[in-house]
FIVEXZA-707119 format. One record per residue (C-alpha): x, y, z. Coordinates in pm, whole numbers, padded with zeros to 5 digits, always signed. Last residue first. Example, Ala and Ser with C-alpha at 12.3 -4.5 7.8 and 13.67 -1.06 7.14 Angstrom:
2
+01367-00106+00714+01230-00450+00780
This chain:
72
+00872-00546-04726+00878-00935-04726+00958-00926-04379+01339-01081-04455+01396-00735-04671+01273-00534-04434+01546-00659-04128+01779-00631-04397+01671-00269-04449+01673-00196-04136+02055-00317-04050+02070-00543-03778+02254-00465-03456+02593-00675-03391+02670-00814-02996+02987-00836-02795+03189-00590-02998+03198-00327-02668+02973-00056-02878+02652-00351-02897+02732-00448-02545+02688-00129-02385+02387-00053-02618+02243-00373-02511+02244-00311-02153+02117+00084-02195+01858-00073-02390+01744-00336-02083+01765-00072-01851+01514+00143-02059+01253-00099-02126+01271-00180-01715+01252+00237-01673+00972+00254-01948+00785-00095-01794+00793+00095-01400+00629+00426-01584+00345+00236-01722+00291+00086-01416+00298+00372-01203+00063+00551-01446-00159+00251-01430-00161+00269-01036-00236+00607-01078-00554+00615-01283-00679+00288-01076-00617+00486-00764-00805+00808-00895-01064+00600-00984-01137+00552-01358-01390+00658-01631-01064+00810-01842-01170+01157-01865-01278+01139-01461-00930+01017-01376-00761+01310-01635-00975+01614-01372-00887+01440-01080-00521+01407-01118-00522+01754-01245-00692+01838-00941-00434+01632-00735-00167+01825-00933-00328+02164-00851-00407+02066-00484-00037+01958-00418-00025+01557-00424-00001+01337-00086+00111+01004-00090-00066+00696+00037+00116+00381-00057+00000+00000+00000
């Protein structure tokens, strides 16, 4: 569980986009928090690759090759 508190603009914001989307509050946040958690994890895992990709331990595809094999 987590109880924060928002400044009253932000909370009316929050308020404001929860109505938009038919949700709680809570339901708006806790699918904010989850979309946030997968960017940082999607992140990580670039950062990862990149670090391999420029130390020779793993080659990229080109585009165009990866087009080709589509069918595109």
């Amino acid at each position: 569980m987590l109880t924060l508190r928002l400044p009253p603009a932000l909370d009316k914001s929050l308020v404001r986009s929860a109505r938009a989307a038919r949700q709680t509050k809570s339901a708006f946040v806790r699918a904010a928090v989850i979309e946030r958690i997968a960017e940082a994890e999607d992140y990580r895992i670039a950062v990862k690759r990149l670090a391999r990709v420029k130390a020779g331990r793993e080659k990229t595809i080109p585009f165009d090759d990866i087009k080709r094999a589509l069918g595109h």
